[in-house]
N, C-alpha and C positions, 0 to 999 in steps of 0.2 A: 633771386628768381625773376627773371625776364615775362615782360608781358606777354608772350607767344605760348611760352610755359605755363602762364598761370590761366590761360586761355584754354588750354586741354585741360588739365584738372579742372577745371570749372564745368568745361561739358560731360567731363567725367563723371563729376561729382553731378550736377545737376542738367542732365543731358535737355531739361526743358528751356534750359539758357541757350542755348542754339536759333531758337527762334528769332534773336534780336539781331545777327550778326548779320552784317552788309558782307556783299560782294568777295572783297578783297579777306576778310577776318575767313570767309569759308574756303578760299581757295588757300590759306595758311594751315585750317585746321583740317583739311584734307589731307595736306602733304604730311602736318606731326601724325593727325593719329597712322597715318598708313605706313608712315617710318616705325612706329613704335611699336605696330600691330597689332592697333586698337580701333581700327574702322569699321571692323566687324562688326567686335563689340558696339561698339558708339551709335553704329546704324541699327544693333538687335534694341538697344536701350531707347532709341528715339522712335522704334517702331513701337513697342511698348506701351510708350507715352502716346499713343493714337497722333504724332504729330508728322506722321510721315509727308500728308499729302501738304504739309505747309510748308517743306523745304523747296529748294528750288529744283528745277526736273535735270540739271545739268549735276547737282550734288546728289540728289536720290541715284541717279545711274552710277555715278562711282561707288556710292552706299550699297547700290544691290550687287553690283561685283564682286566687292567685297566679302560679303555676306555667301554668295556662290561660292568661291571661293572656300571659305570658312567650313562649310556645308559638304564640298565639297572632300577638306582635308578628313574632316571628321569620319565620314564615310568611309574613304581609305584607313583612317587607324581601328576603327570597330572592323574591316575587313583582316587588315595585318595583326590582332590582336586574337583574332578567330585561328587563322594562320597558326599564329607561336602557341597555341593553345594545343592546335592539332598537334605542332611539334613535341611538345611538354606535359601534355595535361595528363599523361598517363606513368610519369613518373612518379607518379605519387609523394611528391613535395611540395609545397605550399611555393606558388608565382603568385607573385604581389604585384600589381600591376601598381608605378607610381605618378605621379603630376598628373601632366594631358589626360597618359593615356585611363586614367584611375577617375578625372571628371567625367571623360566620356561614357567611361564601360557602368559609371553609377549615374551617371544619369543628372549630374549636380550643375547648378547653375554656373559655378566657373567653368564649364566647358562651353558656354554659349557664346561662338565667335570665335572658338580659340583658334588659333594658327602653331603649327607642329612641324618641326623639325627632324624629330626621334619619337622613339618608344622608349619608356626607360623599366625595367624591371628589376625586382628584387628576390634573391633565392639564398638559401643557408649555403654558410661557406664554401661546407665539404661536399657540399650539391655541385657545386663549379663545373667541375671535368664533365661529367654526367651530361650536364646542360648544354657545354657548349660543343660536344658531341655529336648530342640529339641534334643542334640546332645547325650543325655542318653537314650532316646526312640531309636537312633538310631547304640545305643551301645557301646557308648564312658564313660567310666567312670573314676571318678577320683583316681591319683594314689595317691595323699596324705591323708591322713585320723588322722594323729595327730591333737590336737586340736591346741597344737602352730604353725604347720606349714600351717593352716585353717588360723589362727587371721594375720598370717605373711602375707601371699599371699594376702588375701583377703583385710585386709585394711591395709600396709603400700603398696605393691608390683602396680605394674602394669599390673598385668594378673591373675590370678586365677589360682589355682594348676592345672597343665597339667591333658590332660584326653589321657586313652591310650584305643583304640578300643578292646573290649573283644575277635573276632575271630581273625584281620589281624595284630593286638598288634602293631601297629601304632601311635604315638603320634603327639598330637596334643596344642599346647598351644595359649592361649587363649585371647587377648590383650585387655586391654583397652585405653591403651597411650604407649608411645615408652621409658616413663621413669619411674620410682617407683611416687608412691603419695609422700614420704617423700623425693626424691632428692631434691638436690640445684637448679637445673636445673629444668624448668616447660613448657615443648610445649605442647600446646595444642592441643587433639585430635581435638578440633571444625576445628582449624586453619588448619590440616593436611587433613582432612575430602573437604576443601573447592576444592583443586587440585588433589582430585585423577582421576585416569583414568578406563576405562570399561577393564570388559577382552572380548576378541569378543567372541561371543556365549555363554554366561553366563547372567541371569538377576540376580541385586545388587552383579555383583561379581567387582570387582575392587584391582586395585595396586597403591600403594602412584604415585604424580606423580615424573618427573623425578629428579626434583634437591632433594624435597624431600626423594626420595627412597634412593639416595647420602647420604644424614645428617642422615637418620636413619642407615643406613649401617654404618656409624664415629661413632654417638652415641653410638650404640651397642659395636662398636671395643671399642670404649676408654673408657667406663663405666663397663666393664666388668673384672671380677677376674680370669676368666679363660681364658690359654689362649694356648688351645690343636690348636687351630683352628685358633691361630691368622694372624698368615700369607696368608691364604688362603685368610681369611677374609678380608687383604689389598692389595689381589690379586682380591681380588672383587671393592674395591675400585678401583682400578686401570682401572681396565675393564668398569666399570660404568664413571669416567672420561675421559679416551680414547673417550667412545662411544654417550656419550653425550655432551663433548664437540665439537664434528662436528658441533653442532648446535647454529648460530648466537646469539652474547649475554648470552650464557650458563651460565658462569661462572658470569657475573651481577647477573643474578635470582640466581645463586646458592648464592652468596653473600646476597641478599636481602631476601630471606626466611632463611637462616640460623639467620641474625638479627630480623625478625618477630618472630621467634619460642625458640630466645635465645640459638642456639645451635652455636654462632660463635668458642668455643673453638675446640669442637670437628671438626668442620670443618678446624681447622686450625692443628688439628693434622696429620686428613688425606691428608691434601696438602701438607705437611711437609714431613712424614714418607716416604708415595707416591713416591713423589716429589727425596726423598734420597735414598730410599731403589729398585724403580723399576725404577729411570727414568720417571716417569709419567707428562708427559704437562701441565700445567697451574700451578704446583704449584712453579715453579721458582723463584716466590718470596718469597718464605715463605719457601725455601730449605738449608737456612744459617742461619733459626733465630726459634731453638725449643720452640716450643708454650708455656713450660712452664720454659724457663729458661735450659744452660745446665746440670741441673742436672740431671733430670728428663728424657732425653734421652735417656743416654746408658740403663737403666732401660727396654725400648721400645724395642728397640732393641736385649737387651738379650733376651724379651721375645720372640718379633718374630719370635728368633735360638730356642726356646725351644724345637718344638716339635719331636727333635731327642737326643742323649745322644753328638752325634757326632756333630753336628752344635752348641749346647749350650758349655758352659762354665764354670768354678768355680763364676763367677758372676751371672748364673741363678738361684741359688735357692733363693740368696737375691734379685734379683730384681722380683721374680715372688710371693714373701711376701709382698714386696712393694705396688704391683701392686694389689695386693689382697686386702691389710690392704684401698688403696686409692679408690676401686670401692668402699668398702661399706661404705667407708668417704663419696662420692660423691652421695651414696645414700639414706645415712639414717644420723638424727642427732646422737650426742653423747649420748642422754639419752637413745637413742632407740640401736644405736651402739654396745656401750659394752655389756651391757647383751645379748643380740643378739649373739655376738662373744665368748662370754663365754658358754653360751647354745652349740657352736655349737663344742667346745672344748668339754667339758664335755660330751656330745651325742657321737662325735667320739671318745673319751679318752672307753669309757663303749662301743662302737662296737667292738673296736678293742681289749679289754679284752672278749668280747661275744666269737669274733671269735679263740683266744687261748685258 
């Protein structure tokens, strides 16, 4: 771990350590946390701390950018979340709003700062056609149109190819479970369906409930190949721990639905990681014993520095293959795997001669 890396985690974890830094350390921790898209964050958390007016006035201006910015995404997904409500709300099936857009619409402190790409929602299987009906009447269309990445999406994947709104070009993807049909792992949407929560002023809108929204936020983190976002991502974790574990017996239920739904591994990463990387409470036991063995650690870790040049390392290009090579282990078998991986070789091998 590189000192530019342990320089954000540090402001992270203790955003009052900011105060000490010269010149040169701020114009560094400018450029990570805003790679990592966590400036927002960092400048909500150092406002917070009543410590605004002692930064410098050339760093507070990039801080309140940011923050506008932030303010301003959010804004647009409570506006597009109203939107797909109009579209769907009268289907009378249960929209699970998930991540982002499930901080924002409840109101939770991991929405503060956040930065949003998509909306991600979740609906029962045989609801699919229905939805994505309504949502083409309503001017969402899909963006993939190959026939292999149709057969991909459609029956190994867990969502159906994103659909992007034709005027406000807004994306929107489409769930039906939190993991692929063909992963190792299998939680059931029935099971996940049983604890969700309303959003107020919304009919059939809803957000997983809380320990839930936890293990899909893990799931997500440690099932995933990419990883532009990952930090933030366990800065969400972190935020959603903090804030629900105020609440008596938290971490029991979290424990007991992560075993109902078979996602105890991923939950043991984000206690772990958490636990190491921000300081985060409850996971103190599970802070000396990496979930899969130490090998498999520094791996996590390089990737979490990745998304600056300057926080990564000569070790992130091979750990961020690994981690790559291991999501699509963990979601597809081998027969389905390698051609998969090869297809997707050969497609980029022929773009990037397209593009020369």
């Amino acid at each position: 771990m590189n000192a530019a890396f342990q320089r954000l985690l540090t402001a992270l974890r203790r955003p009052e350590s900011v105060r000490s830094l010269t010149e040169s350390e701020w114009d560094a921790l400018l450029r990570h946390s805003r790679s990592a898209g966590l400036l927002s964050r960092l400048a909500l958390d150092i406002q917070a701390l009543g410590a605004w007016e002692a930064l410098p006035e050339r760093v507070r201006r990039h801080m309140r950018g940011a923050v506008h910015i932030a303010e301003r995404q959010i804004r647009a997904v409570r506006w597009e979340i109203h939107r797909i409500h109009e579209a769907l709300g009268d289907l009378g099936i249960p929209i699970v709003l998930l991540k982002g857009a499930a901080y924002v619409m409840a109101d939770l402190p991991a929405a503060r700062g956040r930065l949003f790409s998509d909306i991600d929602i979740l609906v029962p299987r045989e609801h699919l056609d229905s939805v994505e009906m309504r949502l083409m009447l309503h001017g969402w269309h899909g963006t993939h149109r190959d026939a292999y990445d149709q057969r991909y999406y459609r029956e190994w994947m867990h969502e159906i190819p994103p659909v992007r709104h034709i005027e406000r070009g807004s994306t929107l993807d489409i769930h039906h479970a939190i993991l692929p049909i063909t992963a190792r792992l299998k939680p059931q949407t029935e099971d996940l369906l049983t604890c969700v929560q309303p959003i107020g002023g919304y009919v059939n809108l809803y957000r997983l409930g809380d320990a839930d929204l936890l293990l899909h936020s893990a799931t997500h983190l440690f099932h995933e190949g990419e990883w532009a976002h990952g930090l933030r991502d366990l800065v969400d974790l972190d935020t959603l721990l903090r804030h629900f574990g105020k609440q008596p017996g938290f971490l029991t239920t979290l424990d007991a639905r992560a075993h109902l739904l078979g996602l105890q591994t991923p939950l043991r990463h984000a206690l772990y990681f958490t636990s190491r990387l921000l300081g985060t409470p409850g996971g103190e036991r599970n802070a000396h014993r990496p979930p899969q063995g130490p090998f498999a650690a520094p791996f996590f870790v390089q990737a979490f520095a990745s998304a600056h040049p300057e926080t990564s390392g000569p070790g992130t290009p091979p750990a961020l293959l690994f981690l790559y090579l291991r999501s699509h282990w963990l979601r597809m078998p081998l027969n389905l795997l390698v051609p998969h991986l090869l297809r997707k070789s050969w497609v980029g091998l022929k773009d990037r001669d397209t593009r020369q």
